[in-house]
C-alpha positions as CSV (number, residue, x, y, z in Angstrom):
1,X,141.9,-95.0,-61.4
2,X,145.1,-96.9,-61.1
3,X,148.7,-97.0,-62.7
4,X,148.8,-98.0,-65.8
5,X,152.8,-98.8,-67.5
6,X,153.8,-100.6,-70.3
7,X,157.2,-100.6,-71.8
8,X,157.9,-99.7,-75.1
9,X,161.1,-100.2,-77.5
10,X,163.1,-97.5,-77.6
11,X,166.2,-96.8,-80.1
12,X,169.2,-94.7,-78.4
13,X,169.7,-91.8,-80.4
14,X,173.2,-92.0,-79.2
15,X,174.9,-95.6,-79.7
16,X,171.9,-97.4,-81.8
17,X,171.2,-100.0,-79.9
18,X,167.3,-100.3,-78.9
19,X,166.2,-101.4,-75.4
20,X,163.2,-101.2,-73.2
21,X,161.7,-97.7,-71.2
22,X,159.2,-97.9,-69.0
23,X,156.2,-95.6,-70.0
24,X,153.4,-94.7,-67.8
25,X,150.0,-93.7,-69.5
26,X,147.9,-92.5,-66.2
27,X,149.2,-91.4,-62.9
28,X,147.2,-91.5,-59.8
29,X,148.8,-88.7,-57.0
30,X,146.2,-89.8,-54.3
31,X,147.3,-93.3,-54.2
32,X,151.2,-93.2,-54.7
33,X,152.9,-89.4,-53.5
34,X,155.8,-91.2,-54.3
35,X,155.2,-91.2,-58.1
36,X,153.2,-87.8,-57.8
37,X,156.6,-86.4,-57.2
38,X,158.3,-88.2,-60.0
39,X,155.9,-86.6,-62.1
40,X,156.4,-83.2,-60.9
41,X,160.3,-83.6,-60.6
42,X,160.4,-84.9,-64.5
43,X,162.4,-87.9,-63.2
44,X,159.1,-90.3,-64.5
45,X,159.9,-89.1,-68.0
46,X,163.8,-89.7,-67.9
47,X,165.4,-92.8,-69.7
48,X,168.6,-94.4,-69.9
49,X,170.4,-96.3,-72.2
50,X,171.4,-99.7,-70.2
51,X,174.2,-99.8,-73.3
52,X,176.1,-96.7,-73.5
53,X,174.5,-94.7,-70.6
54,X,173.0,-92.1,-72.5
55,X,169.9,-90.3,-70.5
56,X,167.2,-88.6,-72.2
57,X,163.7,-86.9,-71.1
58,X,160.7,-89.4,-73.0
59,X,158.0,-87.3,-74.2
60,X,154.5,-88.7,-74.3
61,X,151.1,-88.9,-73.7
62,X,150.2,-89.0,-70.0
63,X,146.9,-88.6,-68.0
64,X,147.5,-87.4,-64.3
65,X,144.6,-87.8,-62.0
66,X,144.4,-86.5,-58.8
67,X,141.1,-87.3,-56.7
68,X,141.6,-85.5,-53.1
69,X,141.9,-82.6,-54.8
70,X,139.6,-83.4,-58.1
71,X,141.5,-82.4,-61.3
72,X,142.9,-84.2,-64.2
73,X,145.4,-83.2,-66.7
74,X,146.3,-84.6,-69.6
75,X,149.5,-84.2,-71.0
76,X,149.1,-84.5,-74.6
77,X,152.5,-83.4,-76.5
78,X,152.1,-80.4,-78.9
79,X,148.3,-80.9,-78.9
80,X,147.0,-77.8,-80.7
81,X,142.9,-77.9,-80.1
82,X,140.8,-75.9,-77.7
83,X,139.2,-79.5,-76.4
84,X,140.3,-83.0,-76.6
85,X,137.8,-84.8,-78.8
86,X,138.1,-88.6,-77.5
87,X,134.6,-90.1,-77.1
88,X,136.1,-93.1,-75.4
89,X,137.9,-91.4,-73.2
90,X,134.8,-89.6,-72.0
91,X,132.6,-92.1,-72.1
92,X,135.1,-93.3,-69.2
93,X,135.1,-90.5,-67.3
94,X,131.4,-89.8,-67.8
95,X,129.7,-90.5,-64.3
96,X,132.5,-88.3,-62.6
97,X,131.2,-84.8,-61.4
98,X,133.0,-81.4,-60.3
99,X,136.3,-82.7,-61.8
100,X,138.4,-80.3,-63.4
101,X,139.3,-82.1,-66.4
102,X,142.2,-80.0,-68.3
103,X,144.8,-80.9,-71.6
104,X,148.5,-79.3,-71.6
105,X,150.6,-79.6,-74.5
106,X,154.1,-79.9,-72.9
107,X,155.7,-80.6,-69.7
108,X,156.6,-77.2,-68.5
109,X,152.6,-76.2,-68.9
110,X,151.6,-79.6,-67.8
111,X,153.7,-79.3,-64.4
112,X,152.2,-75.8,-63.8
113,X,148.6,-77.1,-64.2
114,X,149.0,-79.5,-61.3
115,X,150.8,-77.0,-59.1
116,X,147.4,-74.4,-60.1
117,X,145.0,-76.8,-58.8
118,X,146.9,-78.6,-56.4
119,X,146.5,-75.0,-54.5
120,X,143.0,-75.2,-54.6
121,X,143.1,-71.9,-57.2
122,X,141.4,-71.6,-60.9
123,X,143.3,-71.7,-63.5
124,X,141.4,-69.6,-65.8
125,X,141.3,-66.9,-63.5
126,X,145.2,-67.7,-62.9
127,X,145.6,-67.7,-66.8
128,X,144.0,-64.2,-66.6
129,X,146.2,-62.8,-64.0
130,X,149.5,-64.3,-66.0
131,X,148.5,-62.5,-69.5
132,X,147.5,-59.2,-67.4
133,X,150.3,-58.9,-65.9
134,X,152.4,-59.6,-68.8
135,X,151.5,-56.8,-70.2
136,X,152.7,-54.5,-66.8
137,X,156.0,-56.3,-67.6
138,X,156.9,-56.0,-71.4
139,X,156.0,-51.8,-70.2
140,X,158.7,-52.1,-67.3
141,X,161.2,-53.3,-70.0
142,X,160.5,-51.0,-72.1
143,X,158.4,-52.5,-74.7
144,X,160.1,-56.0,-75.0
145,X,158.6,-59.2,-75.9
146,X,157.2,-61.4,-73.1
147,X,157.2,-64.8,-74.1
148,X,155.8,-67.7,-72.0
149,X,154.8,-67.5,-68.3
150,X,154.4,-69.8,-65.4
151,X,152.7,-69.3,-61.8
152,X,156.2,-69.9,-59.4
153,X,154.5,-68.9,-56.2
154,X,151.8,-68.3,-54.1
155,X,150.9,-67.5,-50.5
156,X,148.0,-66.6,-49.1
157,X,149.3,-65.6,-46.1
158,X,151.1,-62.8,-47.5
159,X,148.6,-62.1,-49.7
160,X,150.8,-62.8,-53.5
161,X,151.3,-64.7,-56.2
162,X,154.0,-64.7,-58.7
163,X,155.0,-65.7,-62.2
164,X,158.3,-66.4,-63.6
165,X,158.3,-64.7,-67.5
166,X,160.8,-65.2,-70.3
167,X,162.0,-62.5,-72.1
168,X,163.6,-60.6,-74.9
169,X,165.2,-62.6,-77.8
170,X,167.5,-64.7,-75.2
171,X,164.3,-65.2,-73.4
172,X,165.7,-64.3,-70.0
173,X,163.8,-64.8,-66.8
174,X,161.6,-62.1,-65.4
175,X,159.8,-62.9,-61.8
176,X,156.6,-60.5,-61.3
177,X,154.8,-61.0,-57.9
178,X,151.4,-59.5,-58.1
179,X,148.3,-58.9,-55.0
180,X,145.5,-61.5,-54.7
181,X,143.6,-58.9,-55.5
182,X,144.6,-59.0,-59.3
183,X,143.4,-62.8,-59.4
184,X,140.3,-62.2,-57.8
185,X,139.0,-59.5,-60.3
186,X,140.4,-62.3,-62.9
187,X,137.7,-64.4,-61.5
188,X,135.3,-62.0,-62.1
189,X,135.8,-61.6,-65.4
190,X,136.1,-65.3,-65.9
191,X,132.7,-65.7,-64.0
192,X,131.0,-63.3,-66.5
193,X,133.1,-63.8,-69.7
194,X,133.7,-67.6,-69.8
195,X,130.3,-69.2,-69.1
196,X,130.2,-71.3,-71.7
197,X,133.8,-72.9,-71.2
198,X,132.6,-73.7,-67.2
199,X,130.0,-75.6,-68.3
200,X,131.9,-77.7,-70.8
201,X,132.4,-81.3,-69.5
202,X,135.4,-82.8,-71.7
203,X,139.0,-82.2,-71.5
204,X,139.9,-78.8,-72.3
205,X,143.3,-76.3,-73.0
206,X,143.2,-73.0,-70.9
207,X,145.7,-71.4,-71.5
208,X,147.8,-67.7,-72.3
209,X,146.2,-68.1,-76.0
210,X,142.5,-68.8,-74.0
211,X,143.2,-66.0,-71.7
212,X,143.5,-63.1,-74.0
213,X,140.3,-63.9,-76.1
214,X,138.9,-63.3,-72.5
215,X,140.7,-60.1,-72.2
216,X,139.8,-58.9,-75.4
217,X,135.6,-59.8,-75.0
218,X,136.1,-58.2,-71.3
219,X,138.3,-54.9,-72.9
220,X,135.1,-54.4,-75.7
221,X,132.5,-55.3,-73.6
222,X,134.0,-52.1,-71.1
223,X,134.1,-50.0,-74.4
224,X,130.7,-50.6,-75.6
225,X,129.7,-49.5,-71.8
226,X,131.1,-46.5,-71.7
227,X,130.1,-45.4,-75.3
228,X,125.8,-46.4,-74.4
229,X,127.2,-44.1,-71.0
230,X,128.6,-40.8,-73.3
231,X,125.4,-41.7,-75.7
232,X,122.7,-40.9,-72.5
């Protein structure tokens, strides 16, 4: 799949005057790195106006395909379903196999989705860990709200992961470093609990709100055990 641009007229917010951006609407890592890192840097998205200067981040619909590693996400702003619904789009993509085909609904989500499964790791197991782990930190601070996360690291060498939280009403940053360990019984549950999603071919959102509907069917599932145990 390669490159696909077109410009579009654009209207400065700042002086008025309209001009031309140059908008991308599919990205292909595996044959250009260089724009792979535009991408990831957010300088692909940034526009300025050739009039008065003023720079601004564009926001829209992008589809990033990486084949070496075998992922695409789509980058679908505000996009509020569980799974894109775009026949043609599938009908495209219908003859590829063991592609993780994923939908994020803004940039910081979208950029974390490519770091996920550029490291080789699963993101619903990695979705999992995020929302477990979460919960450890709203109990270190005492109870306060932990709003969106992001995977920030991971080594295998030194056996961790971590994930930069924002918190509390001025949503400061919290980093939380976790074992492997945590992620691997993720994928456990994931492998028993989320069956059905696997097997889905389309492009899908997995995300925190995805992750604790897991947690949830995982959490009864354990309940109901334990009550058929105290009932023998």
């Amino acid at each position: 799949m390669p490159e696909k641009k077109l410009n579009k007229a654009v209207v400065c917010p700042m002086c008025g005057e309209m001009a031309k951006a140059e908008i991308y609407t599919s990205v292909n890592a595996t044959t250009d790195r260089g724009l792979r890192d535009r991408v990831l840097d957010g300088s692909l998205f940034v526009w300025s106006c050739p009039s008065c200067g003023y720079s601004a981040r564009l926001t829209y619909p992008i589809l990033y395909n990486d084949m070496k590693n075998r992922f695409m996400v789509y980058l679908i702003p505000k996009i509020d379903r569980f799974r894109l619904c775009d026949s043609e789009l599938e009908e495209k993509y219908a003859n590829l196999r063991n592609i993780t085909k994923r939908v994020a609904p803004d940039f910081n989500s979208f950029k974390e989705k490519i770091f996920i499964l550029e490291s080789g790791l699963d993101d619903m197991a990695v979705e999992l860990t995020k929302v477990a782990i979460s919960q450890t930190v709203s109990k270190k601070l005492d109870g306060e709200k932990v709003y969106e996360g992001y995977l920030s690291m991971y080594d295998r060498e030194s056996n961790t992961m971590g994930f930069t939280y924002f918190t509390g009403e001025d949503r400061r940053p919290y980093v939380q470093t976790a074992r492997l360990e945590i992620y691997g019984k993720s994928k456990e549950i994931v492998e028993q609990f989320a069956v059905k999603d696997r097997k889905l071919k389309g492009f899908i959102k997995i995300d925190g709100e995805w992750a604790e509907n897991i947690l949830y069917r995982y959490k009864r599932a354990k309940q109901i055990e334990r009550l058929n145990k105290l009932k023998e």
